[in-house]
C-alpha positions in Angstrom: 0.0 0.0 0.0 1.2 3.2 -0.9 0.1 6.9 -0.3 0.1 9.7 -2.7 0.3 13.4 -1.5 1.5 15.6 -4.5 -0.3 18.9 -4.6 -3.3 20.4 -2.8 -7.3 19.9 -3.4 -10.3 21.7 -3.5 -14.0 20.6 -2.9 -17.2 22.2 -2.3 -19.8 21.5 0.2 -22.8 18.8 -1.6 -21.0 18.1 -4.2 -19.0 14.8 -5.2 -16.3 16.9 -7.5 -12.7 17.3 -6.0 -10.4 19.5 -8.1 -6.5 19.2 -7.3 -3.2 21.4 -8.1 0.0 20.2 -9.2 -1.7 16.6 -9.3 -1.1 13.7 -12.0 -4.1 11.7 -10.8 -4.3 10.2 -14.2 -1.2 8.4 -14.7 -1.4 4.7 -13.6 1.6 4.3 -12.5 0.2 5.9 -9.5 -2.3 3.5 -8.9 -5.1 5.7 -8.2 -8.7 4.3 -9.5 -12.0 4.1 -8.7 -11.8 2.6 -4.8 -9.1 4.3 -4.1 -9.6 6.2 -0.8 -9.2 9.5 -0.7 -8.1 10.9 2.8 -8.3 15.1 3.6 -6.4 16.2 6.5 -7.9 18.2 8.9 -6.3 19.6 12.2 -6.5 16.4 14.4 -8.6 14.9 12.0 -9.4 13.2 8.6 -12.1 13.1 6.5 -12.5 9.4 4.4 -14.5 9.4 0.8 -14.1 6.5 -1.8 -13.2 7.5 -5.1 -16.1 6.5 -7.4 -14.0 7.8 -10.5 -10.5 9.3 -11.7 -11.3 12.2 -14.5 -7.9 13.4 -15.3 -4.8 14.4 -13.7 -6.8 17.5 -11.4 -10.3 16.1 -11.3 -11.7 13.1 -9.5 -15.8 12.2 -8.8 -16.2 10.7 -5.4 -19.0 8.1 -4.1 -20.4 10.5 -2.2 -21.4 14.2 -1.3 -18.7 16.6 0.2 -19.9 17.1 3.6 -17.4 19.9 5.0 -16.0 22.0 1.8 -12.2 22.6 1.7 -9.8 24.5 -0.2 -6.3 24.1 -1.2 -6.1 21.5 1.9 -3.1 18.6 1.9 -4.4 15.5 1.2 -3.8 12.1 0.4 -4.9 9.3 -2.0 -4.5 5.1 -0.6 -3.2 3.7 -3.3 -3.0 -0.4 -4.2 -2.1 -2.9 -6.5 -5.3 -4.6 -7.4 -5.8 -8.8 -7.6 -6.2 -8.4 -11.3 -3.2 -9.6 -13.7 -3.8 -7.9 -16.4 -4.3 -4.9 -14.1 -1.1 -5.4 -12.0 0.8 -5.7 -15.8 -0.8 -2.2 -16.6 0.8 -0.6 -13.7 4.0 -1.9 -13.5 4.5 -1.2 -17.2 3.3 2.6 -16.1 6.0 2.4 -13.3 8.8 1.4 -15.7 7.7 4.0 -18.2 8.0 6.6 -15.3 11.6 5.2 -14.4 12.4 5.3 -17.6 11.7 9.0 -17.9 13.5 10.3 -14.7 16.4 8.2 -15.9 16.3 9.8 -19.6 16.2 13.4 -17.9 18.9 12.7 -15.5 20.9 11.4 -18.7 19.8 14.7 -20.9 20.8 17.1 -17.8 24.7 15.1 -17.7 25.4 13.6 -21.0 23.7 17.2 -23.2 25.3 20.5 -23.5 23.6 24.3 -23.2 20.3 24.7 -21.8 18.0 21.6 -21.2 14.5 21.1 -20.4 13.4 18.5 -17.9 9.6 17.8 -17.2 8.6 16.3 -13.6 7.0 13.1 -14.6 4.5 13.1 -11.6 3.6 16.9 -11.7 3.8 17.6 -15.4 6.3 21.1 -14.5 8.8 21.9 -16.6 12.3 23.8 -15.8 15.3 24.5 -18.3 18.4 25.1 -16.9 22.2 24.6 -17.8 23.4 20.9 -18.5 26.2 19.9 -16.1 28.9 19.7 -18.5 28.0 23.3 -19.2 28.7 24.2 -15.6 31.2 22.6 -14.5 34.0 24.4 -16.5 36.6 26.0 -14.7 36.8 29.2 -17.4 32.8 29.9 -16.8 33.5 29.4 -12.5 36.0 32.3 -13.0 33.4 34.7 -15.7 31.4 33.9 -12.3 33.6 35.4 -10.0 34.7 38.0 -12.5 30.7 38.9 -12.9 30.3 38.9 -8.9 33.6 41.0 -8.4 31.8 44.6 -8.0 28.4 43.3 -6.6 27.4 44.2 -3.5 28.4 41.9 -0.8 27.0 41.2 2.9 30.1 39.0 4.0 33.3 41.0 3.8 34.0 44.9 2.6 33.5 45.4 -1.0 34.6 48.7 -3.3 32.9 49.4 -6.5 35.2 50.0 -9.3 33.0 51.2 -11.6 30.3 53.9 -11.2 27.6 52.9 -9.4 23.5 54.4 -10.4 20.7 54.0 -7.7 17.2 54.4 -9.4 15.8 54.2 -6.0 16.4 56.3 -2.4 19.9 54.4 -0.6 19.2 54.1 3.4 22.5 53.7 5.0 22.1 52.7 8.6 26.1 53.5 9.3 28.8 56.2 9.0 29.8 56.8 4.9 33.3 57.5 4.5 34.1 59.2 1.2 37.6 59.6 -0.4 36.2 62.2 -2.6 33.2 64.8 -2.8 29.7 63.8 -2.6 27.5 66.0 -4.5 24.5 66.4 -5.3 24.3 68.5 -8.9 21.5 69.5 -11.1 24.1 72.0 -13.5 27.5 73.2 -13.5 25.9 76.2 -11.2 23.1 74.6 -8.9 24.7 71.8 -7.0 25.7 71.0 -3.3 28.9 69.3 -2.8 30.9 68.0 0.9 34.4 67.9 0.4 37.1 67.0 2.7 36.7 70.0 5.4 34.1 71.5 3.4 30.5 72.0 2.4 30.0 74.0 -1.3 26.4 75.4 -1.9 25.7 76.9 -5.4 22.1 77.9 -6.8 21.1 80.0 -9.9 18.8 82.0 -7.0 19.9 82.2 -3.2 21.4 79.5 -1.6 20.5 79.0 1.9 20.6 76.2 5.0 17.7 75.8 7.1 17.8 73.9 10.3 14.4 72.8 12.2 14.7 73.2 15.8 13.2 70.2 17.6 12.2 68.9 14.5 9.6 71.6 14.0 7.5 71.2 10.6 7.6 74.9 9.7 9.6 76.2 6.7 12.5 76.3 8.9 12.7 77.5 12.4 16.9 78.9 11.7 18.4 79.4 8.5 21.6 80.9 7.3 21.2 82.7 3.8 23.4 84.9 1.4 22.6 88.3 1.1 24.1 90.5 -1.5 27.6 89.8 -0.3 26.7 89.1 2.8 25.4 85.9 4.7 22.1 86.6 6.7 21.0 84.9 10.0 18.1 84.0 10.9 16.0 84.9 13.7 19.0 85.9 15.3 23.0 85.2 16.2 24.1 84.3 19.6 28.4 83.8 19.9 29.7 81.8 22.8 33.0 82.7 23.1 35.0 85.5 21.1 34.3 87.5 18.1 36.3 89.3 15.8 35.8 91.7 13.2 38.0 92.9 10.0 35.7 95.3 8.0 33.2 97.7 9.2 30.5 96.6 11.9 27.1 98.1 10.6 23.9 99.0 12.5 20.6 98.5 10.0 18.2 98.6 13.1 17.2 102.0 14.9 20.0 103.3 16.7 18.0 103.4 20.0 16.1 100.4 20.0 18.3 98.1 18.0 21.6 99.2 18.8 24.7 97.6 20.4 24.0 96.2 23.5 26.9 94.7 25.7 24.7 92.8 28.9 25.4 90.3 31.9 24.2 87.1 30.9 22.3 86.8 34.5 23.0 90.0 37.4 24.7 88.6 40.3 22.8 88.8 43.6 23.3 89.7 47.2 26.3 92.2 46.6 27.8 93.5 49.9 27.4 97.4 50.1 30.6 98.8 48.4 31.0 96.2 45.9 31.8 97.7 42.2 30.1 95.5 39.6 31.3 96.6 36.6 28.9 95.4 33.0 30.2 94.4 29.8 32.7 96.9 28.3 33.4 98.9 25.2 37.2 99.2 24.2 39.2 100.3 21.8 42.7 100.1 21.3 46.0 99.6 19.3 47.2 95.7 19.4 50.6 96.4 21.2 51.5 100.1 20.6 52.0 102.1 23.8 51.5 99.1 26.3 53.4 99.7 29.4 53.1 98.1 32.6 49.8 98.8 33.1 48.4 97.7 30.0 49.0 95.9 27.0 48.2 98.4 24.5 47.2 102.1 24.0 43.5 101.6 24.6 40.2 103.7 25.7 37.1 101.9 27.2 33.7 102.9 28.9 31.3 100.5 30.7 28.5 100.8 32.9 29.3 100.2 36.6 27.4 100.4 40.0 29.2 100.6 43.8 26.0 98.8 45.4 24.2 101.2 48.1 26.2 104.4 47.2 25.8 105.1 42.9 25.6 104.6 39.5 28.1 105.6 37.0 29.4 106.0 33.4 33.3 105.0 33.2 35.6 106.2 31.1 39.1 104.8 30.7 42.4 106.1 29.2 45.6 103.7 29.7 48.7 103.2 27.6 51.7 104.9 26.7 53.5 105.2 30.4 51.1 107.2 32.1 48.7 106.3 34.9 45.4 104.6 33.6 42.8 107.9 34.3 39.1 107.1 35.0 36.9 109.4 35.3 33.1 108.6 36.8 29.9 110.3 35.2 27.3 109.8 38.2 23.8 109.7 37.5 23.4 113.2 39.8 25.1 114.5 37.0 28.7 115.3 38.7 32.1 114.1 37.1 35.1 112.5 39.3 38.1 111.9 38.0 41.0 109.4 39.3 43.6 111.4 39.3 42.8 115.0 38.8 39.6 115.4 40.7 36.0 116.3 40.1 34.9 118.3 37.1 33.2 121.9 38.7 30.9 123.6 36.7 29.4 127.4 35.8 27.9 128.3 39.1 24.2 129.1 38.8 23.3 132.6 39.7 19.9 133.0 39.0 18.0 135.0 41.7 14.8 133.1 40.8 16.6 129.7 41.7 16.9 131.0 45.0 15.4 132.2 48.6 16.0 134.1 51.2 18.2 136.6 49.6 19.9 139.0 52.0 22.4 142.2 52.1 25.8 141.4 53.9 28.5 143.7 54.5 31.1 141.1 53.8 33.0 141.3 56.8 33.0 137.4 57.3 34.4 137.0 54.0 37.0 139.1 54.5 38.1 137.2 58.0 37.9 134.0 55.8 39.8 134.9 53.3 42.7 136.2 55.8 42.4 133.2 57.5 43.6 130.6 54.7 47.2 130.1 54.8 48.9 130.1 51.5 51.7 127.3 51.0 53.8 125.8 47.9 53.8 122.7 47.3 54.4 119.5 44.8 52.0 117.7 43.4 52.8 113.8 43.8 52.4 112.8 40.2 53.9 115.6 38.5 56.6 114.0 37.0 58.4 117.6 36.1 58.5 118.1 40.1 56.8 121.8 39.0 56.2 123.7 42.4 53.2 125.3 42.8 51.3 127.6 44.7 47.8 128.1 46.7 45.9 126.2 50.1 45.7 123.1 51.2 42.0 121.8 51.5 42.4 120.3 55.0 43.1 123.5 56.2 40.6 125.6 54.3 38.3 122.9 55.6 38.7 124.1 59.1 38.4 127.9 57.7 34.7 127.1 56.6 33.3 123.7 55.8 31.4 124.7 52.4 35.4 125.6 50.7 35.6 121.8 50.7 33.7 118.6 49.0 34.8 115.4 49.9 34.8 113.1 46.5 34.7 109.1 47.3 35.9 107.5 44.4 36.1 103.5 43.6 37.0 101.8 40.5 38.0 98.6 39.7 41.8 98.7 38.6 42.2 95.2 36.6 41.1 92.8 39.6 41.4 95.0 42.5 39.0 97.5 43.8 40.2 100.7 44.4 38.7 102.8 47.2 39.8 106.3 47.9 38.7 109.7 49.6 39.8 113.3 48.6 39.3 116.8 49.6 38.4 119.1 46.6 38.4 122.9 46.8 35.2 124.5 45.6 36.6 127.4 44.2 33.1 129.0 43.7 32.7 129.2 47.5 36.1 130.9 47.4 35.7 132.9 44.5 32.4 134.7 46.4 34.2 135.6 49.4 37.5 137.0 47.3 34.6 139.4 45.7 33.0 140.2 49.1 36.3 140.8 50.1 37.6 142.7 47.6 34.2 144.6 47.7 35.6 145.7 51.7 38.3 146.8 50.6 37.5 148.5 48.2 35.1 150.9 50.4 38.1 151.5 52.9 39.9 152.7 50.4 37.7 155.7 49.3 37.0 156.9 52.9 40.4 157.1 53.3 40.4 159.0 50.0 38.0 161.2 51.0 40.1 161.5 54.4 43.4 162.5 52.6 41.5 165.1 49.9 39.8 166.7 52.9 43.5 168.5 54.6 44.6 171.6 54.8 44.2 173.3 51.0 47.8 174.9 51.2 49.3 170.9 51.0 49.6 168.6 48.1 47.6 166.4 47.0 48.1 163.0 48.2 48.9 160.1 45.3 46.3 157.5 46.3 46.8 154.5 43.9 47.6 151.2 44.6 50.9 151.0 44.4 50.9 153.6 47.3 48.1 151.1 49.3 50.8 148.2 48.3 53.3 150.6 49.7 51.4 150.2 53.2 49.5 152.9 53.5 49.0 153.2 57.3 45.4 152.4 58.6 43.5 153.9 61.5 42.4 151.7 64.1 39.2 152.6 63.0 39.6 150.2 59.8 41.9 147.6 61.1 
């Protein structure tokens, strides 16, 4: 007993027709007939039917009525050599013919030459493909290898000698390493290329690069794009670290709005009263000419500072070219300090409607005051001519009348180091007003004792009464002393 199981079958439900693919139900040497038992497999089950008829090779009639349909389900067919002779004779001439035709293939596909054609005996499917003399020659092994020498390969590194045309998109799931440029070019003028340190955009328009910012979907959320000469950014430039210019800085926004702003990144917090905190500053400078030991270059610079709990200032600085570094303070209340030569006075303001309680004097006090100061000479320390000089010294013109004195704090940050310091400033418009009140005294002495002189005795002469005769010293009455 045998069993035959080539193919798959198809039946419907009520109906006694079975239709098979890939099947050769018709050739005796099978063995299938009417009584053969046809067997459909089922999961963990089988369904029986007796064949009542064999059509052809893909059709049989069975005894009986399909009861579950089925479609392209495995099968098998019982087959059996029957008690007949003559019968028995048919199929073992069938089986011999069968052998014979596998063994007449097998002798085609090693004996022929070219391409052969061999038909499956059972299924009825034809193939052609190369006779084994054909393929076994050494010459045709090597056109093999020789064919499969620039193909891609999955087992070992492979380089394409020839070039290479992709009609679809490449995914490369890995770093590409290229010896030359890769470019992407639509003309001699519109093409993107990477080269070896460098990236090459050209476009018959404007060339541009867009980035997308956490993969937003808009146009682009940055973009770098040539201008006229000059590459745009987009919305805006931020530089970590230092920047340096060649050619000329340019301003296109409004001046007040838009202009150059230098900024702390964050303001630093609970500052001890005192402190200077200097912001970002302006300078400019030569690169080494006039540097001294104070600095490494002629320069100038202003910045913004604040001494926390006392005021708020403009700085300007002037270093370079062996001389002290000069700063001088522009306060918000609108008065000037300087480092080294003191605080800027200006025009007094005189203005009888800017004032009060306006009063007559005789001047007397000014005159005391005025005799009072004691005039000196004197160096100053940083004159380096050693010039000597002449006029007061504020500490004792301070003990004279408090208001011919201002005391100017002044600190600055020198490099690193904070630079505190006090001085005493004459405020010569104090002083100037009692010289005139002074002078105003005098002045009135000196015509009463004109009118004194002009008043003697006719017969004498007339008295000289200038001031080289007053310089002369003119005795006074103790009515004037």
């Amino acid at each position: 007993m045998a069993m035959y199981e080539v193919g798959t079958v198809t039946g419907a439900a009520n109906q006694a027709k079975v239709t098979g693919i890939s099947t050769k139900w018709s050739e005796p040497a099978l063995g299938i007939q009417e009584g053969s038992i046809l067997v459909i497999y089922r999961n963990g089950s089988a369904d029986l039917y007796a064949i009542k008829s064999v059509n052809n090779d893909t059709q049989l009639t069975l005894t009986r009525n399909i009861t579950t349909a089925f479609s392209g389900a495995k099968y098998g067919i019982i087959t059996s050599e029957t008690a007949s002779t003559s019968s028995f004779a048919n199929q073992l001439a069938s089986a011999f013919t069968l052998w014979r035709n596998v063994v007449q293939g097998w002798s085609t596909a090693l004996t022929g030459s070219g391409d052969i054609t061999m038909t499956d005996p059972i299924t009825g499917t034809s193939v052609t493909v190369p006779a084994v003399s054909g393929m076994a020659k050494a010459s045709d092994l090597a056109e093999l290898r020789n064919s499969l020498k620039d193909s891609a390969k999955t087992s070992a590194a492979n380089t394409f000698t020839q070039t290479q045309i992709f009609s679809k998109g490449v995914t490369f799931s890995a770093t590409i390493t290229a010896a030359g440029q890769i470019l992407r070019k639509n003309s001699n003028t519109q093409f993107t290329a990477i080269d070896a340190g460098n990236l090459e955009i050209s476009s018959d328009t404007t060339p541009y690069i867009d980035f997308h910012h956490k993969g937003s979907s808009v146009d682009y959320t940055h973009r770098i794009i040539t201008e006229d000469g000059a590459l745009a950014v987009y919305p805006g430039l931020r530089v970590r670290g230092g920047l340096g210019v060649y050619g000329i800085a340019t301003q296109y926004g409004d001046l007040y709005g838009q202009a150059f702003i230098a900024r702390l990144n964050t303001d630093p917090g609970n500052i001890a009263n005192g402190t200077v905190l200097q912001a970002p500053r302006f300078t400019s400078r030569f690169s080494t000419r006039g540097s001294d030991g104070n600095v490494d270059g002629g320069q100038a610079a202003m910045w913004f500072e604040e001494q926390v709990g006392t005021n708020h200032r403009l700085i300007l600085s002037v270093g370079g070219f062996s001389q002290p570094i000069q700063y001088w303070q522009f306060l918000a209340d609108g008065n000037i300090y300087g480092s080294q030569r003191g605080s800027v006075q200006f025009l007094g303001t005189s203005d009888a409607r800017l004032k009060h309680d306006i009063t007559p004097t005789d001047g007397q006090q000014s005159v005391d005051r005025i005799k009072a100061l004691e005039l000196v000479t004197f160096v100053y320390n940083d004159d380096e001519q050693n010039r000597v000089r002449r006029g007061i010294i504020a500490q004792q013109a301070e003990e004279v009348d408090e208001q011919y004195v201002k005391h100017v704090n002044i600190s600055y940050l020198d490099g690193n180091k904070q630079i505190n310091s006090e001085r005493l400033q004459l405020d010569n418009n104090v002083i100037m007003m009692d010289t005139l009140a002074a002078v105003k005294v005098l002045i009135k002495r000196v015509e009463v004792l004109e009118n004194k002189l002009n008043s003697t005795e006719e017969k004498e002469p007339p008295v000289i009464t200038n001031q080289n005769t007053l310089d002369a010293g003119l005795a006074m009455t103790d009515e004037y002393k």
